[in-house]
C-alpha positions as CSV (number, residue, x, y, z in Angstrom):
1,X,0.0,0.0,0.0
2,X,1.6,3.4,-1.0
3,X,0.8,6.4,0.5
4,X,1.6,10.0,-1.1
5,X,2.7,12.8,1.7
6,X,2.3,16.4,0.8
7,X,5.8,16.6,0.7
8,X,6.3,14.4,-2.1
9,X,3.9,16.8,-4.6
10,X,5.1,19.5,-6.8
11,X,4.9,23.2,-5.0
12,X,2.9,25.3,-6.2
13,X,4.8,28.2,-8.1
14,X,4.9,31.7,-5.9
15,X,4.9,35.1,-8.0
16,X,5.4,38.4,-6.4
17,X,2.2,40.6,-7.1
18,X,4.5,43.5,-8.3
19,X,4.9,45.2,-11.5
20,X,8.7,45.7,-11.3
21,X,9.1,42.4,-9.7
22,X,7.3,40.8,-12.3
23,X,9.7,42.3,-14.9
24,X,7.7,44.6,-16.4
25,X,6.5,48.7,-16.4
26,X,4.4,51.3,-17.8
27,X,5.9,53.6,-20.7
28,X,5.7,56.6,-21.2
29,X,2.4,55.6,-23.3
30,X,0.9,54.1,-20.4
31,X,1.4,50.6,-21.9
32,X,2.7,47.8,-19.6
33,X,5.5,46.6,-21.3
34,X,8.7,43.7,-21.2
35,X,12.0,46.1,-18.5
36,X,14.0,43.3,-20.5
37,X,12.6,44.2,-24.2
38,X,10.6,47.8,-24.3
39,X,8.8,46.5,-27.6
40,X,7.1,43.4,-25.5
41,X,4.1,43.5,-24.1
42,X,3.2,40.4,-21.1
43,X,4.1,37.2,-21.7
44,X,1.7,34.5,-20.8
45,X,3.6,31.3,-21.7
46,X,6.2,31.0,-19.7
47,X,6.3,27.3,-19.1
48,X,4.7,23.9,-20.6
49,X,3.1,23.8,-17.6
50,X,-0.8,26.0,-18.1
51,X,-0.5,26.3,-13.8
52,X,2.6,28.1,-13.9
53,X,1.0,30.7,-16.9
54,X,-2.1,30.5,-14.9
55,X,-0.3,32.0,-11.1
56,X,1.7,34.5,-13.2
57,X,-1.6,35.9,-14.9
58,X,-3.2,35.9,-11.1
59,X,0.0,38.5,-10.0
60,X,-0.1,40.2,-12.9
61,X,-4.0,41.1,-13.4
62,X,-3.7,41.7,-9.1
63,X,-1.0,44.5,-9.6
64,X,-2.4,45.9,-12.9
65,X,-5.8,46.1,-10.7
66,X,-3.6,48.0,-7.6
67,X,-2.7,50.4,-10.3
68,X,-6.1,51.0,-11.3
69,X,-7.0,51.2,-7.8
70,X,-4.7,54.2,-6.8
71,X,-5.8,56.3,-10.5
72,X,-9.4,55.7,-9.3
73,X,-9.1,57.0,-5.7
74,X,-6.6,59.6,-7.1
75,X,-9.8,60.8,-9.0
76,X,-11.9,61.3,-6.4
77,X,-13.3,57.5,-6.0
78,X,-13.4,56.0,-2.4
79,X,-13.6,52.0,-1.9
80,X,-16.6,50.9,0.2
81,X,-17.9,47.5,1.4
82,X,-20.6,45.9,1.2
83,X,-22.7,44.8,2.9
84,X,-22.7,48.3,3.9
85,X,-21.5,48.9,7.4
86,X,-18.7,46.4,7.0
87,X,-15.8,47.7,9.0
88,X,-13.1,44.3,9.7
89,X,-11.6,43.4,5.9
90,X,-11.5,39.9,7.4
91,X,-15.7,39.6,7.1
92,X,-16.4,38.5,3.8
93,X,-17.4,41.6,1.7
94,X,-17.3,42.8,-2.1
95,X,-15.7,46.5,-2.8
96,X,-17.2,49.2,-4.7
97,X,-16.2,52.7,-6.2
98,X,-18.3,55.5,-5.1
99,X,-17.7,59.0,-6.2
100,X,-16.8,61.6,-3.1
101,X,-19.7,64.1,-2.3
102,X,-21.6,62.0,-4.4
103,X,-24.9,62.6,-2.0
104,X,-24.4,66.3,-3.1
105,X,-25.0,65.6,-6.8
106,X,-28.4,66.2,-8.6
107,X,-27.0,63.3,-10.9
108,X,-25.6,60.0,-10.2
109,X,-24.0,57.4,-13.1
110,X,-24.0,53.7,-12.0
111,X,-21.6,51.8,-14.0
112,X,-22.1,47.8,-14.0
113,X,-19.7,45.5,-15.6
114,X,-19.0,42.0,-17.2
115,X,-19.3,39.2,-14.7
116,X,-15.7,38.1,-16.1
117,X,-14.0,41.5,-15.1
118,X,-12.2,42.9,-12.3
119,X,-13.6,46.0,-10.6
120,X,-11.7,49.0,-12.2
121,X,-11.1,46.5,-15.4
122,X,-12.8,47.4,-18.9
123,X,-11.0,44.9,-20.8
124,X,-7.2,43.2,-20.0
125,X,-6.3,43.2,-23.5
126,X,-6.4,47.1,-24.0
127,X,-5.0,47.1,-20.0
128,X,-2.1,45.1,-20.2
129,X,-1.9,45.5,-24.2
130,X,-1.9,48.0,-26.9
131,X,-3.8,50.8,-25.3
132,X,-2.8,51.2,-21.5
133,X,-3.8,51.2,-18.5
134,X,-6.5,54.3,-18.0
135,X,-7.7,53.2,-21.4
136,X,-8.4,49.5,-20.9
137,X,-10.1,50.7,-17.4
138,X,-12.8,52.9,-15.8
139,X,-10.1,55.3,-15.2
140,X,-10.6,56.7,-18.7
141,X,-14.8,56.4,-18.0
142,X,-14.7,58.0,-14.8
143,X,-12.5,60.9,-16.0
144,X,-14.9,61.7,-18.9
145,X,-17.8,61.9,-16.5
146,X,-15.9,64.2,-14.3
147,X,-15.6,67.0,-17.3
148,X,-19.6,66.5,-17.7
149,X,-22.2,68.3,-16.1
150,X,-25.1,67.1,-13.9
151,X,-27.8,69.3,-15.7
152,X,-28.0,72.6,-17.6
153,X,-28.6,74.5,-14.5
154,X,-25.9,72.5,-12.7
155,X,-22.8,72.8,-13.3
156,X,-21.0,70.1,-11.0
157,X,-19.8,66.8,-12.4
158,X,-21.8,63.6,-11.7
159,X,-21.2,61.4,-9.4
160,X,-20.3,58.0,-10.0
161,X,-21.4,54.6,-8.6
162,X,-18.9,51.6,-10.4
163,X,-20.6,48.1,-9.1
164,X,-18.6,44.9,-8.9
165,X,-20.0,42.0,-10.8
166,X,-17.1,40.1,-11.5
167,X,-15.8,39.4,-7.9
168,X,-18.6,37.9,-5.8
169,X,-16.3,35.1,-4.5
170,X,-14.7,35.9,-1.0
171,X,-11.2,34.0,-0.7
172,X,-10.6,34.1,3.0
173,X,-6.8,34.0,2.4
174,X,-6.2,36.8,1.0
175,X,-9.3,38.8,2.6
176,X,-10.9,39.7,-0.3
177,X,-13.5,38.8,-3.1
178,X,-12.2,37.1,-6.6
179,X,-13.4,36.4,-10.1
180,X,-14.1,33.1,-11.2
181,X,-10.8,32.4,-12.7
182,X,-8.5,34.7,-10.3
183,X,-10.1,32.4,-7.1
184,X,-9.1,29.5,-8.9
185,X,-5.4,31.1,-9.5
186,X,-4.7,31.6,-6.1
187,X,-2.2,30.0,-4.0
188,X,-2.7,26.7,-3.6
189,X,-0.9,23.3,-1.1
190,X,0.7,22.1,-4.1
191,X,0.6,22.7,-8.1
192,X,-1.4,19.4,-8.7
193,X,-4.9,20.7,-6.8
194,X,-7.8,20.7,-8.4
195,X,-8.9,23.8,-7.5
196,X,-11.1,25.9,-4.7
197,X,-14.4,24.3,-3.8
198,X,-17.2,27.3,-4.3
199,X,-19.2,26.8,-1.1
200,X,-21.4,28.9,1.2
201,X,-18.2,30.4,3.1
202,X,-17.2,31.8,-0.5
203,X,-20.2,33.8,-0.5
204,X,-20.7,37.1,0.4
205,X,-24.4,38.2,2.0
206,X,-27.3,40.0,0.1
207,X,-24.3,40.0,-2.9
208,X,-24.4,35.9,-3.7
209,X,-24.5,36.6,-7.3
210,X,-24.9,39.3,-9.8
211,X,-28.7,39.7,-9.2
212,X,-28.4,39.7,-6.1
213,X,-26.0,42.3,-6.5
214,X,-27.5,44.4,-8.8
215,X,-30.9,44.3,-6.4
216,X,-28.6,45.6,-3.0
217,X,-27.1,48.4,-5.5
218,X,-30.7,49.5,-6.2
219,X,-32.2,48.8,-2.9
220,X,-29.1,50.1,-0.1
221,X,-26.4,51.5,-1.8
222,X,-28.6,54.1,-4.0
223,X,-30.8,55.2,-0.9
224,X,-28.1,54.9,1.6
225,X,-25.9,57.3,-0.6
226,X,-28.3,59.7,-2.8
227,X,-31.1,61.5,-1.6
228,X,-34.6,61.7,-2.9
229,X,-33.6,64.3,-5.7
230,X,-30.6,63.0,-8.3
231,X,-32.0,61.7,-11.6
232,X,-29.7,58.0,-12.3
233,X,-27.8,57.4,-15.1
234,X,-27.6,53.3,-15.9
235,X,-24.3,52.2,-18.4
236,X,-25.0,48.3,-18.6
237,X,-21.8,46.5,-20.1
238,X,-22.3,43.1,-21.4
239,X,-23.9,40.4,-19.2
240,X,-24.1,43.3,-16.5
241,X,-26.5,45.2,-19.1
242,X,-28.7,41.6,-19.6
243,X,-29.0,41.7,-15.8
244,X,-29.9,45.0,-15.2
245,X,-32.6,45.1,-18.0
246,X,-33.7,41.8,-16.0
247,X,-34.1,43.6,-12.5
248,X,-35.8,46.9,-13.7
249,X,-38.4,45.2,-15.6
250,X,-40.3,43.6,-12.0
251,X,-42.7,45.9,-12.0
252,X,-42.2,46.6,-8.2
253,X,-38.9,47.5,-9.2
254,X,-39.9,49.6,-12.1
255,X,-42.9,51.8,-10.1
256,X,-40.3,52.5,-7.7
257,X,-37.8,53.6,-10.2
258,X,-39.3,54.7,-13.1
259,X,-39.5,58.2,-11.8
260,X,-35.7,58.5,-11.2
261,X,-34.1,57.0,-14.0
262,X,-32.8,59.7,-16.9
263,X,-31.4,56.9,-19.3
264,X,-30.0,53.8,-19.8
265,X,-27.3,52.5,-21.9
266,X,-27.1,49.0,-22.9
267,X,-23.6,48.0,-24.4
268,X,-23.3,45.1,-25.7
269,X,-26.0,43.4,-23.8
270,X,-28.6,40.7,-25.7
271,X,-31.2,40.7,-23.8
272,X,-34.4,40.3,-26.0
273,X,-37.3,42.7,-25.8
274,X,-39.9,40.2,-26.7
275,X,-39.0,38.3,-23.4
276,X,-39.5,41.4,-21.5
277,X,-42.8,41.6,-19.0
278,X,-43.3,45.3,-17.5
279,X,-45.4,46.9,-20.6
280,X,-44.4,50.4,-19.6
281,X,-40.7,49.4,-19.4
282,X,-40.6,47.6,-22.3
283,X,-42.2,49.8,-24.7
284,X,-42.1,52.9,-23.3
285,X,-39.5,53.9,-21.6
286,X,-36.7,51.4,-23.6
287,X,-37.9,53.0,-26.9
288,X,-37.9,56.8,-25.7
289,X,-34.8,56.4,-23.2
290,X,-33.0,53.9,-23.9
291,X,-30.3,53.2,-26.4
292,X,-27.8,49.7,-27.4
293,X,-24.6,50.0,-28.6
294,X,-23.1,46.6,-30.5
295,X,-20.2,44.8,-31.6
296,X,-20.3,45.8,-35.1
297,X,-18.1,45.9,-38.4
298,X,-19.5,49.8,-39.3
299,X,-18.3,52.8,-37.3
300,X,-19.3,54.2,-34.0
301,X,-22.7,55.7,-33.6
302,X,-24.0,54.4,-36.8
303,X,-28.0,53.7,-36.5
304,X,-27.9,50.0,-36.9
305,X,-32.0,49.9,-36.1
306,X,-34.3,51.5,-34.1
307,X,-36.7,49.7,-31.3
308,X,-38.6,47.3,-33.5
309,X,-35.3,45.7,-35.1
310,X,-33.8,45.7,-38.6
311,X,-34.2,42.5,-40.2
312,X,-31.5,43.6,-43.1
313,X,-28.6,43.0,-40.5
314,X,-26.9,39.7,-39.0
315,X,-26.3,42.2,-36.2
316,X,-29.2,41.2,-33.1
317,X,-31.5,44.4,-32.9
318,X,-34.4,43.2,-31.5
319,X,-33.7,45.1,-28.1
320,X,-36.8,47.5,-27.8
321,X,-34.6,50.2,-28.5
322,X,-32.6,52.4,-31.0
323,X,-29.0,50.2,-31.8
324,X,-26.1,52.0,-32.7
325,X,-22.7,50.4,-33.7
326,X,-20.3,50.6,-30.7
327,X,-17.3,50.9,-33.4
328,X,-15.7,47.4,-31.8
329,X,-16.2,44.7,-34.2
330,X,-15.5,41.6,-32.2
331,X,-15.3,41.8,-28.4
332,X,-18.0,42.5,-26.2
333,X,-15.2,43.9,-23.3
334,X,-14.6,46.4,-25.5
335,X,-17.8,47.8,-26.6
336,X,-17.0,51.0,-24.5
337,X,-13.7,51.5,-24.6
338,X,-14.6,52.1,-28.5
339,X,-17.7,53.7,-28.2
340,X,-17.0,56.2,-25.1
341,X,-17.3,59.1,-26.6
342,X,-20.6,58.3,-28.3
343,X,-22.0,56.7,-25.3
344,X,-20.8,59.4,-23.1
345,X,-22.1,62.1,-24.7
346,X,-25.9,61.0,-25.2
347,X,-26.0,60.4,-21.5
348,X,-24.5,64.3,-21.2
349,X,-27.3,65.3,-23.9
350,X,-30.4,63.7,-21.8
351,X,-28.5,65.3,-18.7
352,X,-28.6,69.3,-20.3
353,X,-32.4,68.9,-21.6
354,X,-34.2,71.9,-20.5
355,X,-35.6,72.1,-17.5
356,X,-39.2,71.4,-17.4
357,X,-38.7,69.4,-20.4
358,X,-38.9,65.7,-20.9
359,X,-35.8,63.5,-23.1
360,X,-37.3,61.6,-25.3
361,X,-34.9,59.7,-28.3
362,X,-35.4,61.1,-31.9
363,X,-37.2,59.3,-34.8
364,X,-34.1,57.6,-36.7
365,X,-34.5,56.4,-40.2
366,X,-33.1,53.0,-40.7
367,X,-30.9,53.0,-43.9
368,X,-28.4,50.3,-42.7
369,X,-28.5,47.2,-44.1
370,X,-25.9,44.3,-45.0
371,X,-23.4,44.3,-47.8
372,X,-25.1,42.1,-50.6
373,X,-23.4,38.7,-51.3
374,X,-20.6,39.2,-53.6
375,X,-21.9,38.6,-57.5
376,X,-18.5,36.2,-58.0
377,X,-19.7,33.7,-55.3
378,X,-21.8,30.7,-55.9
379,X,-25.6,31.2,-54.8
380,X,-26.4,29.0,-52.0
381,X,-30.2,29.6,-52.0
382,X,-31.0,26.1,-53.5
383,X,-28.2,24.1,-51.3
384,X,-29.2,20.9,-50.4
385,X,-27.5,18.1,-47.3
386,X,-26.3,15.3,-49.1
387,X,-29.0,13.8,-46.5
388,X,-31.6,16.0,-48.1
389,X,-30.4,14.5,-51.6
390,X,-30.7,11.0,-50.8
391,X,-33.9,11.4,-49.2
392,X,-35.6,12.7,-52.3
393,X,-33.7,10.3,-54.2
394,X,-35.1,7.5,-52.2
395,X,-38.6,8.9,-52.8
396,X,-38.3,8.6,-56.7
397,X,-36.9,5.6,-56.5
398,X,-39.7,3.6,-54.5
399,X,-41.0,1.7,-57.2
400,X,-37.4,0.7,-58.7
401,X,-35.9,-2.7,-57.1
402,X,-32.7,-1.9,-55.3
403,X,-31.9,-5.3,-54.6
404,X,-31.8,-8.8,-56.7
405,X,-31.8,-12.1,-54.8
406,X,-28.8,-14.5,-56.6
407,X,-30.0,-17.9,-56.1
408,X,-28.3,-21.1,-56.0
409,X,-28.5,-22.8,-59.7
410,X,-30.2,-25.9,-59.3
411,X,-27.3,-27.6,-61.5
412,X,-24.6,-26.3,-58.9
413,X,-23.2,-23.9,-61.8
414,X,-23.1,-20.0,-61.9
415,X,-25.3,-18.8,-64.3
416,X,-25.0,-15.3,-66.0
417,X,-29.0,-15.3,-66.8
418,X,-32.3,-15.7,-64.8
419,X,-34.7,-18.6,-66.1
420,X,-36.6,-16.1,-68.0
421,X,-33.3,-14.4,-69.5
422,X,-33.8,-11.4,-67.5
423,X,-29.5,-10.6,-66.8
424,X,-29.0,-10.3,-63.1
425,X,-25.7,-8.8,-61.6
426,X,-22.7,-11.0,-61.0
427,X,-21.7,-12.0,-58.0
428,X,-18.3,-11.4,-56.1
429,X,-15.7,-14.9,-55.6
430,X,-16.6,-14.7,-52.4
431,X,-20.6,-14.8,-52.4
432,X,-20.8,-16.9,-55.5
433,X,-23.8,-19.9,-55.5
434,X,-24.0,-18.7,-51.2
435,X,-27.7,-17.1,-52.1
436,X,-26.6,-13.5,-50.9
437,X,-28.8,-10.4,-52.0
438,X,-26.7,-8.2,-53.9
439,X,-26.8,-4.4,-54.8
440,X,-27.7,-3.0,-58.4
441,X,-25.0,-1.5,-60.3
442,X,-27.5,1.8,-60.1
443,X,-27.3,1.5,-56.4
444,X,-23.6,1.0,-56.1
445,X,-22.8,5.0,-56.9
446,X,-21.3,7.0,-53.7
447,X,-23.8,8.3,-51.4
């Protein structure tokens, strides 16, 4: 009997969460780049081994998001925990970013991310990339809000609410909550674990998930922090915009809200309007102040459809509201790095409507519709399965006899003709005179 001691496994490998120490800095574009080669960006592999990449991404992303961390607070943003009233960092609790004097403002912006970023964290490949650091984060959003205005007889920025989605996971470790794939990155017995078991201790109360989030952001953070007056911005990103749309749409959710809420922006979010159940949400307030902005091949802010879809795109438009192109083509993550400005600036144009007046989005006419299919290619229109094929085939040929039964000649001898002369098919060496049913030559085509 053999019995393995801790001892005898593989150790699981240690990286210092530290830019420097890591080998790597931030240029003078605010790129992170290689200290040993200045043209380099990070290097993922680093070893055959995925767990060694896998605990150098963990320090890496955890000091990139220390250096967003200090460019948010230098702007103004304070960290506070929830569940609100959370004072020992030991007691499981998830971070946010809330804006200082932000019960002062006549405005307020919530932001809510992807569930698979960081708090701070637009998108690591702009962060740690091409791009940099305040332009792969909310550091670039949150500095854009502070040059805006909260109304046109107000002229004090915002303030600004940034919600955590991504880290619901509390890793009692390191006293802190994780993503997903950082609380399965962390420091570990040995390098052969199979990871952290997600149980109850790993979950944080009244913020268990991202709807359960979402709900505590509406229903303590908001009251706790504004007073009765500030209109609410809403910028949805991604899965955070599906579960947003999700929670306002309860109608006891949306009578208590529907009075306060100056716009929303969904970016990149899919959630469809036909499966939507408040009436007054749906089709009145997502058509008259609402807007979506998608992953999309044309540029930024073109009118892709308005509220009731455009079915001349590939591009999903059946959102209940005017979609315009986000100017990102492929990644969701980066829907508003791309589109900031746009995005930005419609939410400044509901904020300086008249007062006394009521923002309600313009009548767009659709014009956008897919390139036609290039005259040089083959048309398709009348394509067919080779399953298809042989299925109608089959049909024609009910009445024709696919098989003919060889039977033994009575003599013992092979014959080449039937009784009545008819020819029949030859059969192989192998099943000569042994009576086996053999295919036409018709049938023997490839099928």
């Amino acid at each position: 009997m053999f019995r393995r001691k801790w001892s005898g496994l593989p150790k699981d490998p240690q990286f210092p969460v530290d830019l420097k120490e890591l080998g790597y800095f931030i240029n003078e574009n605010d790129e992170v780049c290689s200290i040993e080669n200045p043209e380099y960006y990070f290097k993922y592999f680093i070893n055959r081994n995925p767990r060694w990449n896998d605990r150098q991404r963990y320090a890496m992303n955890q000091a990139l998001q220390n250096e967003v961390w200090a460019r948010l607070e230098n702007l103004g943003m304070k960290k506070v925990l929830l569940p609100l009233g959370t004072t020992d960092p030991k007691k499981p609790h998830v971070p946010i970013f809330v804006s200082d004097g932000i019960g002062t403002r006549t405005r307020v912006v919530v932001i809510f991310g992807e569930s698979m970023q960081d708090l701070g964290v637009l998108a690591h490949r702009v962060l740690g990339g091409p791009g940099g650091v305040n332009k792969g984060s909310m550091v670039s959003i949150v500095s854009a809000l502070l040059k805006q205005q909260c109304s046109s007889t107000d002229s004090n920025p915002p303030g600004i609410i940034l919600a955590n989605m991504g880290e619901l996971l509390w890793w009692a470790a390191g006293n802190r909550t994780l993503g997903h794939s950082a609380f399965h990155n962390t420091p570990m017995k040995s390098a052969v674990q199979a990871g952290n078991a997600i149980t109850e201790d790993t979950k944080v109360p009244h913020n268990e998930s991202m709807k359960t989030h979402v709900h505590y952001i509406f229903d303590k953070v908001i009251p706790h922090f504004l007073n009765m007056r500030p209109g609410i911005d809403v910028i949805g990103i991604g899965d955070g915009a599906d579960t947003v749309e999700e929670y306002l749409d309860l109608p006891p959710v949306w009578e208590r809200f529907k009075d306060r809420i100056n716009c929303l922006s969904l970016v990149g979010g899919l959630h469809p309007a036909s499966e939507l159940r408040s009436e007054e949400f749906a089709n009145v307030f997502l058509r008259n102040k609402a807007r979506a902005y998608a992953t999309s091949l044309e540029p930024v802010g073109m009118v892709l459809s308005g509220p009731e879809g455009n079915p001349n795109t590939t591009t999903f438009t059946e959102l209940g509201c005017p979609v315009f192109s986000s100017g990102e083509q492929n990644y969701t993550e980066q829907t508003l790095i791309a589109g900031s400005k746009v995005i930005l600036d419609w939410l400044q144009e509901v904020a300086l409507t008249p007062e006394g007046e009521d923002y309600v989005n313009p009548e767009f006419q659709i014009i956008h519709a897919d390139p036609a299919t290039n005259a040089d290619e083959p048309d398709w229109s009348q394509w067919q399965t080779q399953e298809v094929k042989e299925g109608e085939d089959a049909k024609e040929d009910d009445n024709k006899p696919r098989f003919v039964l060889v039977e033994r000649p009575k003599n013992g001898q092979d014959r080449e003709h039937s009784d009545e002369g008819g020819e029949i098919n030859a059969c192989t060496d192998k099943d000569k005179g042994k009576g086996k049913a053999v295919e036409t030559v018709e049938n023997l085509a490839p099928r």
